[in-house]
C-alpha positions in Angstrom: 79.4 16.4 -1.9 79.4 16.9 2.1 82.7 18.8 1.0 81.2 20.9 -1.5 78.0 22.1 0.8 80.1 22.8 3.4 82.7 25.4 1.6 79.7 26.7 -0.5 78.0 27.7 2.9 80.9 28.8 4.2 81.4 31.3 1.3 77.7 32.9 1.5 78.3 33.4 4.8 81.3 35.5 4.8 80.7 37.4 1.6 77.3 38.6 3.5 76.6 42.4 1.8 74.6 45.0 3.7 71.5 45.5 2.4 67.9 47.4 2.9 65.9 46.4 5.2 63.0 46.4 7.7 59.8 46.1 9.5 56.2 47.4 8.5 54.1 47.6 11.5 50.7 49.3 12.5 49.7 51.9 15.0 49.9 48.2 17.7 52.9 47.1 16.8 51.8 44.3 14.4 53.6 43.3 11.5 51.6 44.6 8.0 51.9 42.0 5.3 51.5 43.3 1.8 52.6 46.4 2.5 53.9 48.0 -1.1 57.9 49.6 -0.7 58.7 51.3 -4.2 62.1 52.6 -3.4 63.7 54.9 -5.7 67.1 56.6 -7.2 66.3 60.1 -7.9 62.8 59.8 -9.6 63.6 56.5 -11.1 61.5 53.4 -9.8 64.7 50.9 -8.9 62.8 48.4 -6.5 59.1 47.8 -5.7 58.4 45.0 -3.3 56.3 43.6 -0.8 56.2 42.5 2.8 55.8 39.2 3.5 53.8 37.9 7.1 56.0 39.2 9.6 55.7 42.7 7.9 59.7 42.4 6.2 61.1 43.5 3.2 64.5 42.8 1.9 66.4 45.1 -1.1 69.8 44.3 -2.4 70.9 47.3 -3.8 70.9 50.9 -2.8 68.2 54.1 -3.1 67.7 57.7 -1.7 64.3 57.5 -0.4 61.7 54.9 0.1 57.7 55.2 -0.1 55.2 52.7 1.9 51.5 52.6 1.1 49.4 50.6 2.7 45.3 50.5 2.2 43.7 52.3 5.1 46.1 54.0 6.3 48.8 57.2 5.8 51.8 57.0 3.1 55.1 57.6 4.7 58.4 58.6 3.2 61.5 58.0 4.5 65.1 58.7 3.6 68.5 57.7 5.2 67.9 53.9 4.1 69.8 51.6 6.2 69.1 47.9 7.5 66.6 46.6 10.3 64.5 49.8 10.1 61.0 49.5 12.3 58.8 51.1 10.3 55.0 52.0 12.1 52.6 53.6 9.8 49.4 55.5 11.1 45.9 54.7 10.4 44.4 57.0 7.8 41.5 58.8 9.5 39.7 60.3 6.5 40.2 57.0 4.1 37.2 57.3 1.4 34.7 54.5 1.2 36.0 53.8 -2.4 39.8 54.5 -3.4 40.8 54.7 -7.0 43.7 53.5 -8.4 45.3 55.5 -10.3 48.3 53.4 -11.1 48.4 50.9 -13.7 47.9 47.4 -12.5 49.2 44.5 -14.4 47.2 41.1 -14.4 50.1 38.9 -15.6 53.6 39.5 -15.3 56.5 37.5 -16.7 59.6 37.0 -14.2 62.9 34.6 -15.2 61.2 30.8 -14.4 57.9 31.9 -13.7 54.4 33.5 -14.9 52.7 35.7 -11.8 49.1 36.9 -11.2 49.5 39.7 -8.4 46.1 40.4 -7.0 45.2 43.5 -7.4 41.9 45.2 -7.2 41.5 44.2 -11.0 42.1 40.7 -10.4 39.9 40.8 -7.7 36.7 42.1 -10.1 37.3 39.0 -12.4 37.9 36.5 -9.4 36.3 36.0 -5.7 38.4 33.2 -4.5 41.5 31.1 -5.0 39.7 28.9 -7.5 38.6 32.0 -10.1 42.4 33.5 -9.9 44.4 30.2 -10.9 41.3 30.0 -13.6 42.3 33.5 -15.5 46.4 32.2 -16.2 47.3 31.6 -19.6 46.8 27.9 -20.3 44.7 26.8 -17.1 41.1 25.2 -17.7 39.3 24.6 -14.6 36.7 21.6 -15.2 33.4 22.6 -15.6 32.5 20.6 -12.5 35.3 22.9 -10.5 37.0 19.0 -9.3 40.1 19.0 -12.2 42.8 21.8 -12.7 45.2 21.5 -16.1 47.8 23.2 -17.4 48.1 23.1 -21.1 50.6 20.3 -22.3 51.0 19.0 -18.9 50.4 15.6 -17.8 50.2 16.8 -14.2 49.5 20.0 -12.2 51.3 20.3 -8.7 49.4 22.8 -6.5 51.5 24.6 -4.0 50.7 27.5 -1.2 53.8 29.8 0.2 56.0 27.3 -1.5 54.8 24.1 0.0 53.5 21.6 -2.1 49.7 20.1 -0.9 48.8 17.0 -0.9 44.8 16.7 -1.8 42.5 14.7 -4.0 41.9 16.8 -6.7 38.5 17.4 -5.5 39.6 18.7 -2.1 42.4 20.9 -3.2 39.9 22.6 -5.8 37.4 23.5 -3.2 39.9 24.5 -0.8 41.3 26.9 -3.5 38.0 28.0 -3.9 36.9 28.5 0.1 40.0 31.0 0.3 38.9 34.3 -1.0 40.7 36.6 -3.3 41.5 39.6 -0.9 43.2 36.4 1.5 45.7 35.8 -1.5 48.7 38.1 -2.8 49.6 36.3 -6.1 49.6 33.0 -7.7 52.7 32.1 -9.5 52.7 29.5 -12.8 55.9 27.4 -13.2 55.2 25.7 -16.7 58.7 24.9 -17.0 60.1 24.3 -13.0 64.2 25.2 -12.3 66.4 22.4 -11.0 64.6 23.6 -7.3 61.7 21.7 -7.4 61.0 18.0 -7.6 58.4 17.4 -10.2 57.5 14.0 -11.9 57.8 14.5 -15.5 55.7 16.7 -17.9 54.6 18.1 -14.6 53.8 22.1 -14.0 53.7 23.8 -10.8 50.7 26.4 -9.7 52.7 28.4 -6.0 49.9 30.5 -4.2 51.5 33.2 -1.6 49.1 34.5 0.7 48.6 37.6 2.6 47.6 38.1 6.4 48.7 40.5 9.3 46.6 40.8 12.1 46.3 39.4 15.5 42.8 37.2 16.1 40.5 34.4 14.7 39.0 33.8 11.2 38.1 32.1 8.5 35.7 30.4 5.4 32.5 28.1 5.3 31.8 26.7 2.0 29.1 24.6 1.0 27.5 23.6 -2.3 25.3 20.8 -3.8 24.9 19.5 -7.6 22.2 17.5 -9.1 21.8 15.3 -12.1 21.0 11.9 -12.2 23.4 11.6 -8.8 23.4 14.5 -6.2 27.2 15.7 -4.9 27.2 17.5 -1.8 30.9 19.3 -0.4 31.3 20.9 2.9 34.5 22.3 3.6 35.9 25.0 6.4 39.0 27.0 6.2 39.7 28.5 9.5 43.0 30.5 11.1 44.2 31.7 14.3 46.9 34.0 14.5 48.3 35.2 18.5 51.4 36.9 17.2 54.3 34.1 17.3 52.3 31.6 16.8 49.7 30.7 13.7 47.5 27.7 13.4 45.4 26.9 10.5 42.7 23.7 10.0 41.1 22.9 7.4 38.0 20.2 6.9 36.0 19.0 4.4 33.6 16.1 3.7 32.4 15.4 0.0 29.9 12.7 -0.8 28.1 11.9 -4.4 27.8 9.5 -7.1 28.6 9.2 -10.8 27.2 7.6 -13.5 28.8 7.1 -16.5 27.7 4.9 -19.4 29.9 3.5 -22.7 28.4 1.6 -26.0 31.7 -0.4 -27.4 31.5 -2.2 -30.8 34.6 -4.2 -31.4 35.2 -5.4 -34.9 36.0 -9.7 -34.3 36.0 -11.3 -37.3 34.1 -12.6 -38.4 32.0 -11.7 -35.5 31.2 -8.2 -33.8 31.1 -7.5 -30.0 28.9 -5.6 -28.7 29.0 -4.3 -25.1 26.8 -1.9 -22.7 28.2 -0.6 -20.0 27.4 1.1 -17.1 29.0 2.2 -14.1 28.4 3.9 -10.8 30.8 5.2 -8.3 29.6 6.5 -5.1 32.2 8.1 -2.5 32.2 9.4 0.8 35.6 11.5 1.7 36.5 13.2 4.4 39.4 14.9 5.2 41.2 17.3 8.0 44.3 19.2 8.0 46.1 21.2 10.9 49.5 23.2 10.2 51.6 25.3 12.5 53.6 27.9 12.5 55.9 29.5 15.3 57.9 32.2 15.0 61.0 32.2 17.8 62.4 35.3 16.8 63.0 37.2 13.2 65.3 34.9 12.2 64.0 31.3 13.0 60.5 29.6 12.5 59.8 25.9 13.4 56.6 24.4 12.1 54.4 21.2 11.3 51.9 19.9 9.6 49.1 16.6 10.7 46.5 15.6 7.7 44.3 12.4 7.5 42.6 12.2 3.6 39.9 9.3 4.0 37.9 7.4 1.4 35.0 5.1 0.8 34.3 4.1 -2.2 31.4 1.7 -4.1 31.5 1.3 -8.0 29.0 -0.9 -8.7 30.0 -1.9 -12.6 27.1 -3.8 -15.2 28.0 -5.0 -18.6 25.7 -6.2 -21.4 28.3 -8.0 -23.9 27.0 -10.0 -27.4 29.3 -11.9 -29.8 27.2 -13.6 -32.3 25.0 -16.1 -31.2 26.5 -15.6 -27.4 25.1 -13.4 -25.0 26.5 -12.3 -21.6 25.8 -10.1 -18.1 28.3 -9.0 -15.9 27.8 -7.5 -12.8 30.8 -6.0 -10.3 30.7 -4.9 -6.8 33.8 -3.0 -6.1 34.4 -1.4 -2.5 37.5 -0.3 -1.3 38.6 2.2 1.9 41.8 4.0 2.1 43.7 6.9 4.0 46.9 9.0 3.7 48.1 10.0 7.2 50.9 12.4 6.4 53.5 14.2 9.5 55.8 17.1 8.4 58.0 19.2 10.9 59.8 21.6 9.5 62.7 24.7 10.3 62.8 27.9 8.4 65.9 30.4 9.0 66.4 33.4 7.2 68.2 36.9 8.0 68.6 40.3 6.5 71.7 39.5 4.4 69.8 37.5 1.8 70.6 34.1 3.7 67.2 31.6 4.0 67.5 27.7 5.0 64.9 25.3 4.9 64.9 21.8 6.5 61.6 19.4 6.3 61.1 16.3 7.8 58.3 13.8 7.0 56.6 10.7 7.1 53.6 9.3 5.2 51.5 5.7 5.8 48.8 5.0 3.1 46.9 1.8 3.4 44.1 0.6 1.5 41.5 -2.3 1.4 39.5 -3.1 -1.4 37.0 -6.0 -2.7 36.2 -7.1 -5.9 33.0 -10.0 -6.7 32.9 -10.2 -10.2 29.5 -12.2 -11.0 29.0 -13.1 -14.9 26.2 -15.7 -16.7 26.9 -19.1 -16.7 30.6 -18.6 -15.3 31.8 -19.1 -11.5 32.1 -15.9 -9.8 35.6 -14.2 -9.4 36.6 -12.5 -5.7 39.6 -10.4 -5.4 40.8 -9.3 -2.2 43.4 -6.4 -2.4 45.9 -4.6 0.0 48.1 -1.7 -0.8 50.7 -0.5 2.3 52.6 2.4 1.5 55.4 3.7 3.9 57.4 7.2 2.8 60.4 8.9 4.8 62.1 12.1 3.9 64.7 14.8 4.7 65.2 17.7 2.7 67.3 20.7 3.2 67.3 24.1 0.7 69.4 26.8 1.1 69.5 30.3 -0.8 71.8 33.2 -0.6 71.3 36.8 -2.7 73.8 39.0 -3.2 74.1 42.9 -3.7 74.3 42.5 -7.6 70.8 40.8 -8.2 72.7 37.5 -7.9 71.6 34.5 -6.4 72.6 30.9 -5.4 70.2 27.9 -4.3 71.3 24.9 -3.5 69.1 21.8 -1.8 69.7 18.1 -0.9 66.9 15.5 -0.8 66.7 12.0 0.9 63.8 9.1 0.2 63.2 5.9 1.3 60.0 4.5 0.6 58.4 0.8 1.0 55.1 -0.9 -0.5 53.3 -3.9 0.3 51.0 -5.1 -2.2 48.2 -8.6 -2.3 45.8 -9.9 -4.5 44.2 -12.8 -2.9 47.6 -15.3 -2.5 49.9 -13.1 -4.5 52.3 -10.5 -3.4 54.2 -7.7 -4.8 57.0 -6.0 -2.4 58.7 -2.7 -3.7 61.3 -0.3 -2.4 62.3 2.6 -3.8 66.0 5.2 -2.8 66.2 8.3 -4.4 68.9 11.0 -3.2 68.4 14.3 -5.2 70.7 17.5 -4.8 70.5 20.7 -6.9 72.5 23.7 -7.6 71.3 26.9 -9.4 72.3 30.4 -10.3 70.0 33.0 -11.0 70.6 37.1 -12.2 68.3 40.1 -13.4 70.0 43.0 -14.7 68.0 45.9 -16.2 66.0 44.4 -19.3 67.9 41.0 -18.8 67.5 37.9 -16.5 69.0 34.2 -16.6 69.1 31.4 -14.8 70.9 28.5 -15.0 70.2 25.2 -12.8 70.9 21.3 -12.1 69.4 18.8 -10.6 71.0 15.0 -10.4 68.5 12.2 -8.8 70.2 8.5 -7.8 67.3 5.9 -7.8 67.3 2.5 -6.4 64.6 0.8 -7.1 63.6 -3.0 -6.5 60.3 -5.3 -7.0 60.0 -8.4 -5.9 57.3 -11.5 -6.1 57.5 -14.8 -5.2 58.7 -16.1 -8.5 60.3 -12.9 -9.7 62.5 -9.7 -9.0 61.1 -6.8 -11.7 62.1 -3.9 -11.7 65.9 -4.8 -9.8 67.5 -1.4 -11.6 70.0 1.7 -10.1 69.8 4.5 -12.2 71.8 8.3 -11.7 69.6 11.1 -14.1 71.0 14.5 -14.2 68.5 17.0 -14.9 69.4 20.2 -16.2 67.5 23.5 -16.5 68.0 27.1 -18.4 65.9 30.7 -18.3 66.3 33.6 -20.1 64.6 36.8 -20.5 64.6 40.1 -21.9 62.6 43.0 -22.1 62.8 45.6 -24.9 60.4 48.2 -23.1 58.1 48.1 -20.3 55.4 46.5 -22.3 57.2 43.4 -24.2 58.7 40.8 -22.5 60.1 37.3 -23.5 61.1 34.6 -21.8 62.7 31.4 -23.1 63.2 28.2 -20.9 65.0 25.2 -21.4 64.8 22.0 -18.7 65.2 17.9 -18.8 63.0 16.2 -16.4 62.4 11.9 -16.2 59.0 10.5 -14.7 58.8 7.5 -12.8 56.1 4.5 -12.7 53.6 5.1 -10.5 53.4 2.2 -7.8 50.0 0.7 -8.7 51.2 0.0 -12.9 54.2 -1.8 -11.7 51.9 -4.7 -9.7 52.1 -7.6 -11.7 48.5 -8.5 -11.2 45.6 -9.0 -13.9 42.0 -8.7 -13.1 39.5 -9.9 -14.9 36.6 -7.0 -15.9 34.0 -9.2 -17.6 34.5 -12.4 -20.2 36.2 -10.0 -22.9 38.4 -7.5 -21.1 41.0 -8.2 -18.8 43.4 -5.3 -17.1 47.3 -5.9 -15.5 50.3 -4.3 -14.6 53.7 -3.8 -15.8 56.4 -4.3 -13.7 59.2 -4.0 -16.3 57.9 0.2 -17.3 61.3 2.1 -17.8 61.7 5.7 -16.5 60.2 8.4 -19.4 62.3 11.0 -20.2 61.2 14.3 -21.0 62.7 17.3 -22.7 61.0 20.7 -23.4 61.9 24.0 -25.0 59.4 27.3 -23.9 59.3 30.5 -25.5 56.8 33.2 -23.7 56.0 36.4 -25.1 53.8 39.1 -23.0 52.0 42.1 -24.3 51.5 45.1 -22.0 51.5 42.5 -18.6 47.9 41.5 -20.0 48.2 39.3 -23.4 49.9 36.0 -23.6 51.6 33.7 -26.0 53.4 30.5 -25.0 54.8 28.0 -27.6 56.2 24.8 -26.1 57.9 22.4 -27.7 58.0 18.9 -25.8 59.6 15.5 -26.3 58.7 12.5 -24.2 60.9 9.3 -25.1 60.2 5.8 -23.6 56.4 7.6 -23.4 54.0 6.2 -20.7 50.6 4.8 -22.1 47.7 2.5 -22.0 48.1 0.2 -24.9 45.9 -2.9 -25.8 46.9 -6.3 -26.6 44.5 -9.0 -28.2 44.7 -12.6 -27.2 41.7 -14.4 -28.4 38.6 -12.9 -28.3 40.1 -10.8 -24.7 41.3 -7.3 -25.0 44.0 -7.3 -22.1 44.9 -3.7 -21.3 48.4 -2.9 -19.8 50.7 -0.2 -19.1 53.7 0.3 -21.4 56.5 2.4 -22.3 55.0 2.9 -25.9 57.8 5.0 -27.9 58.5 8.8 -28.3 55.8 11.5 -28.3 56.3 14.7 -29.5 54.3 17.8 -28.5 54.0 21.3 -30.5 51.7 23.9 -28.3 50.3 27.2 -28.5 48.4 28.9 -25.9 47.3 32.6 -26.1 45.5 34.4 -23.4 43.6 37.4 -24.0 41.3 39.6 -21.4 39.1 42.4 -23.1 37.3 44.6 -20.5 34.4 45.6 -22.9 33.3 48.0 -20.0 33.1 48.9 -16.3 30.6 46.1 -15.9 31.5 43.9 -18.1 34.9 41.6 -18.2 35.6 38.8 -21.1 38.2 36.3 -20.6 39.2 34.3 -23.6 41.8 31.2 -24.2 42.7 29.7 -27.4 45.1 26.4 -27.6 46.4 24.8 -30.4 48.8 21.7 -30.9 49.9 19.0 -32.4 51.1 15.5 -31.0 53.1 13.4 -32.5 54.3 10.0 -31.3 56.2 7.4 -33.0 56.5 3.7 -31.8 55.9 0.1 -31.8 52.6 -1.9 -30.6 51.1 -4.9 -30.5 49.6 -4.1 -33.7 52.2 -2.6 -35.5 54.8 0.4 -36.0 53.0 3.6 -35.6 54.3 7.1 -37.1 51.8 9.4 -37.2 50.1 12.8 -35.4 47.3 15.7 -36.0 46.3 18.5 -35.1 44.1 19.8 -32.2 42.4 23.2 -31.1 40.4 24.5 -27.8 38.6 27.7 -27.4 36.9 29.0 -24.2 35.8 32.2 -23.3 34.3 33.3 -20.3 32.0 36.9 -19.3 31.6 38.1 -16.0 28.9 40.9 -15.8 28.0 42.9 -12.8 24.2 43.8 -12.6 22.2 45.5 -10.0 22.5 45.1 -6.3 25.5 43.1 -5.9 24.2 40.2 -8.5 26.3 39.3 -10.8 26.3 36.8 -14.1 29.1 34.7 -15.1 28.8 33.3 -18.7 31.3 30.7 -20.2 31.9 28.2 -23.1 34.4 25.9 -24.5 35.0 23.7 -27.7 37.5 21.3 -28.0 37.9 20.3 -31.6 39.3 16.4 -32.5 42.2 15.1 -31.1 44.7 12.2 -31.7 47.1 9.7 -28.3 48.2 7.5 -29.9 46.3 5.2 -31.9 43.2 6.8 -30.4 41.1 9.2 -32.0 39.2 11.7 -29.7 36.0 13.2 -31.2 35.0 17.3 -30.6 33.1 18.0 -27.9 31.6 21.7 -26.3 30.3 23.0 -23.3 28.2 26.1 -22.2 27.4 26.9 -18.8 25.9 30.1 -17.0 25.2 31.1 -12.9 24.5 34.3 -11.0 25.3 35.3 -7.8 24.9 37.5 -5.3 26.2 39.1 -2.5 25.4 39.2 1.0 26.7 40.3 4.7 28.3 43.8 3.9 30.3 41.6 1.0 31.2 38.8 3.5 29.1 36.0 1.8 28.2 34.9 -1.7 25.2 32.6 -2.9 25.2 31.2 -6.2 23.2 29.3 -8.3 24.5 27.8 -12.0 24.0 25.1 -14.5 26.9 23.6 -16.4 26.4 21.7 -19.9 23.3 23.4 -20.4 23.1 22.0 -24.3 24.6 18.7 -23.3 27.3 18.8 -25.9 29.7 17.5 -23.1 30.9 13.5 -24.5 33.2 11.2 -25.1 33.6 9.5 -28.6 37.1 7.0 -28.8 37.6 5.1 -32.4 40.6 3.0 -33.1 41.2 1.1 -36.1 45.3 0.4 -36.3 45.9 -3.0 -37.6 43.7 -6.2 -36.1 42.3 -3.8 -33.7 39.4 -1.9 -34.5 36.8 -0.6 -32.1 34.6 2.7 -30.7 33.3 3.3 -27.6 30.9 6.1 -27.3 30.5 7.1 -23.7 28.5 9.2 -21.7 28.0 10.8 -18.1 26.2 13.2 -15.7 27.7 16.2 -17.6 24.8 18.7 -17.1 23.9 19.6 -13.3 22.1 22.7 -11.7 24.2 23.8 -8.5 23.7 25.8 -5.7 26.6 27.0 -3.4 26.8 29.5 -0.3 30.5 30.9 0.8 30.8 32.8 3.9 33.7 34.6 5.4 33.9 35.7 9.0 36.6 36.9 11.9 39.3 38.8 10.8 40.0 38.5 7.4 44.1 39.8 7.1 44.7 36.7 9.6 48.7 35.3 9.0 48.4 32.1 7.6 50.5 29.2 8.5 52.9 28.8 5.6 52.3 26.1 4.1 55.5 23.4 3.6 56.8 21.9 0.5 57.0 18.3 2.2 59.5 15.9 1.0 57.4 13.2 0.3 55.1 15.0 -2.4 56.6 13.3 -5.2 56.1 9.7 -3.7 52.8 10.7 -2.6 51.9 11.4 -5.9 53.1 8.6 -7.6 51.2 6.1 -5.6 48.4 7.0 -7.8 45.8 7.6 -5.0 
């Protein structure tokens, strides 16, 4: 393999093909990123593209004459193309206090292994910040409560910025997403299918935001908002970034604190008795976080950066159950506190030079502990303490290289390296894992007029060993190869189609493979699984785009040795476990359809439709059966008089089926209005979400001796009020954030 890397180096190297290229700078000298190059044969369009931070732009082909436009100040036109031009434009003297576009601008537009929102000024009137853009893609939902982001028929959603994965609670990344504001952000790319290039855990998609930023000086974002319902949540998060030429530095904070209550009615069929059960459960948390990445930039070929984040929590779940069989009556009550951290080092190298030759290298190093405490207090019955420990140690190297060539073609290649440890207790018990996984990739991509391919693989070696003091589960070495396909065409400039192809295997997480049970009252009882086998998952995609606006993806997906919860009876206890079920089989449709009804008024609406399939054996019996589900949403945005502005949406998600478990509908309608302030700098807003309180959650079973529902509700419907400010310069160069080697393992450790 050493061999291999070597020669294919080699050859990029020496079959290096001049190209255009250059620098975009202002009347000082500084780089201008964003800045739009349409370069062109005669009067036809061949290239349009975009500098990135430093102010470059890269074209593999050949032109006539080149035309640069850049908000605020003069167009330029040059001719004699030739590499390493320094380009300086002049500030436009006489620029209007409103410019209209007169070009069309396109809100989504298809490219070989990806979807992409460029941000243009229409974008940026259905969207303020991060959170709002990644909201208008075809098969997105943002929850209602702006702390969940899904991707239709994904498991997972991996969240990246300027190609570097981030590693957040899902709580934090959302409000970081939504303290960066639209005009920071240049597109947001949607990788429902990801090439061999990226390591992704299964049925996992991949969100990459690419940011904008030129100038010299200091900036940043204040957010802060507060919800009330029967618990009050309260997030304060910064975003701040300091740019002095060579060297960038961004930080980011946030502190989010709240509680939750959720409560469940469960009727279990026992015969000949019934159970009965009301529950109740409140979780209260306290999590703050920091991050501080840096960039700096030794010369125009070679970047050396890094990366230090702590992600704290506290958590209290204090857990009461009223249970009844018959003549027998019992109370439970739990106390459940635990504290963690991730603390989470990255260094990383970036080359990359005119020729179409770019070289990434990322080191890193993650520690993850957490202690957590369990009293367990039920009538008539001794109480139950658990004492728990989870240690968590991740190393990585990763290297990527990528070379373009004059013809549109292009080769990446990449090689990863992880070695990860875990220490786990409960009380006397202990469960040590270790985990080696060396990953390389190779893939090959072309565009040539209305066509595109590309064609990728991706093999992974795992060792992987568990060991206890009586057994060694899972003691397995396993080699996957993983491979990928694209392929699009365009008929005219207003169809396209894209179909993709990939394989892609999902590993445990860490916590299911623990072979500890905890009791959660006299009648339900919860362990892991240290015998789960890898999932497998293969999907087909075919996307079709109408006039870069209207969407339609079908997906066809097949999941075999299929991760799931599953339930086991013995006695009168319900014992839930994980378990590699059978094979489930996905059918999906998502269409994706923006009307502008006027100047003032912008709809957004989503429709999804599928079916799931799965096929397998239980503890209760074979199972061969699926249905049908639907989800609609649409969503208004209406601008009203000074600077206020109303935002109107709803959803309905019809009856589903996982499983042997039966999800009843459920809907949502929310509204807010906001406002303005500080020449456009801030926002206020005030909204209600659930304002019906149609927002619930209804689960039936009845497959064989099992036979229960549990009906469950929560603190759906809560009145918010949130303030965003921006200040400093706002076209600061933001460090780039770095796709760190351990995202995967982070991931799957399930915290």
């Amino acid at each position: 393999m050493k061999t291999i890397l070597l020669n294919l180096f080699l050859f990029c190297s020496l079959n290096a093909i001049a190209q255009i290229t250059g620098t975009v700078n202002d009347e000082k000298k500084q780089p201008l990123s964003g800045a739009v190059i349409r370069l062109y044969q005669a009067v036809k369009t061949v290239k349009i593209a975009v500098t990135d931070n430093q102010g470059r732009f890269t074209y593999n082909g050949t032109a006539d004459y080149m035309i640069i436009t850049y908000t605020g100040f003069l167009t330029d036109t040059l001719k004699n193309l030739r590499s390493d031009m320094m380009i300086q434009l002049s500030p436009d003297t006489n620029t209007l206090k409103e410019i209209i576009v007169i070009s069309r601008q396109p809100i989504i537009r298809q490219e070989t292994d990806r979807t992409v929102i460029s941000v243009n000024e229409k974008v940026r009137k259905l969207a303020d910040n991060g959170l709002d853009i990644v909201n208008l893609a075809p098969g997105i939902t943002v929850s209602d409560n702006e702390d969940i982001i899904q991707m239709s028929g994904k498991s997972e959603v991996q969240v990246m910025i300027n190609d570097k994965v981030v590693r957040m609670t899902a709580r934090d990344l959302a409000k970081m997403l939504k303290a960066m504001p639209s005009s920071s952000i240049k597109q947001v790319e949607f990788l429902s299918n990801p090439p061999a290039k990226y390591e992704v855990n299964g049925n996992t998609g991949i969100i990459n935001i690419k940011t904008n930023g030129v100038a010299k000086g200091g900036g940043g974002n204040v957010d802060y908002s507060t919800s009330q319902s029967n618990h009050n949540w309260t997030d304060l998060s910064s975003l701040l970034n300091y740019d002095a030429g060579k060297l960038a530095i961004s930080g980011y904070g946030a502190w989010h604190t709240g509680g939750y209550l959720t409560q469940n009615t469960k009727i279990r069929q026992l015969y000949p008795d019934m159970i009965n059960q009301q529950t109740s459960s409140l979780d209260k948390w306290s999590d703050p976080v920091f991050r501080v990445t840096a960039d700096y930039v030794a010369n125009r070929n070679n970047t050396f950066g890094g990366i230090i984040e702590r992600e704290s929590s506290t958590n209290t779940d204090s857990y009461n159950t009223y249970s009844q069989q018959g003549a027998n009556n019992y109370q439970t009550t739990s106390c459940n506190l635990s504290v963690r951290h991730w603390n989470t080092y990255n260094l990383n190298y970036q080359y990359s030079d005119t020729l179409g030759t770019e070289l990434t290298v990322d080191l890193d190093r993650a520690d993850f502990y957490k202690d957590g405490s369990i009293a367990l207090m039920t009538t008539l019955q001794p109480q139950l303490n658990y004492q728990t420990t989870t240690g968590i140690r991740i190393s990585t190297i990763k290297a990527d290289y990528t070379h373009s060539w004059k013809n549109t073609l292009k080769i990446e290649s990449g090689l990863k390296i992880a070695g990860l440890q875990t220490n786990n207790t409960q009380n006397e018990h202990l469960f040590h894992y270790h985990e080696n996984i060396i990953a390389v990739y190779t893939s090959l991509t072309q565009s040539k007029r209305n066509w595109g391919w590309q064609l990728g693989l991706r093999a992974e070696q795992t060792e992987a060993k568990g060991e206890t003091s009586s057994i060694t589960k899972p003691d397995t070495s396993y080699i996957n190869l993983l491979p990928s396909a694209y392929f699009t065409y365009s008929p005219g400039s207003k169809h396209h189609f894209r179909l993709s192809l990939s394989r892609r295997i999902k590993r445990p997480d860490y916590s299911d493979l623990q072979p500890f049970s905890y009791v959660l009252d006299p009648l339900n009882q919860q362990t892991g699984n240290p015998q789960l086998r890898v999932q497998c998952n293969d999907q087909a995609e075919l996307t079709y785009t109408l006039d870069d606006r209207i969407s339609l993806i079908s997906t066809l997906s097949r999941a075999a040795d299929y991760f799931n919860t599953v339930y086991r009876e013995s006695g009168n206890i319900l014992v839930e476990m994980p378990a590699n079920a059978g094979t489930m089989t996905t059918l999906n449709f998502d269409l994706n359809f923006p009307v502008k009804i006027s100047k003032w008024w912008n709809m957004l609406n989503k429709l999804n439709a599928g079916n799931d399939h799965f096929s397998g054996e239980l503890f209760q019996g074979k199972l061969d059966q699926g249905k049908w589900r639907y989800q609609f949403s649409s969503s208004q945005r209406i601008s009203l008089f000074s600077k206020y502005q109303l935002q109107l949406s709803c959803r309905y998600t019809s009856a589903s089926q996982n499983l042997i478990y039966q999800q009843q509908s459920s809907a949502n309608a929310s509204a807010s209005i906001s406002r303005k302030l500080f020449n456009d700098q801030a926002s206020v807003r005030i909204g209600i979400s659930d304002i019906f309180k149609t927002q619930r959650q209804y689960t039936s079973v009845n497959f064989g001796n099992l036979q229960y529902t549990d009906f469950g509700t929560f603190e759906s419907r809560r009145v918010s009020l949130s303030f965003n400010w921006r200040f400093g310069n706002t076209k600061i160069r933001q460090t780039e954030e770095r796709s760190r080697g351990d995202a995967d393992e982070k991931r799957r450790s399930g915290s």
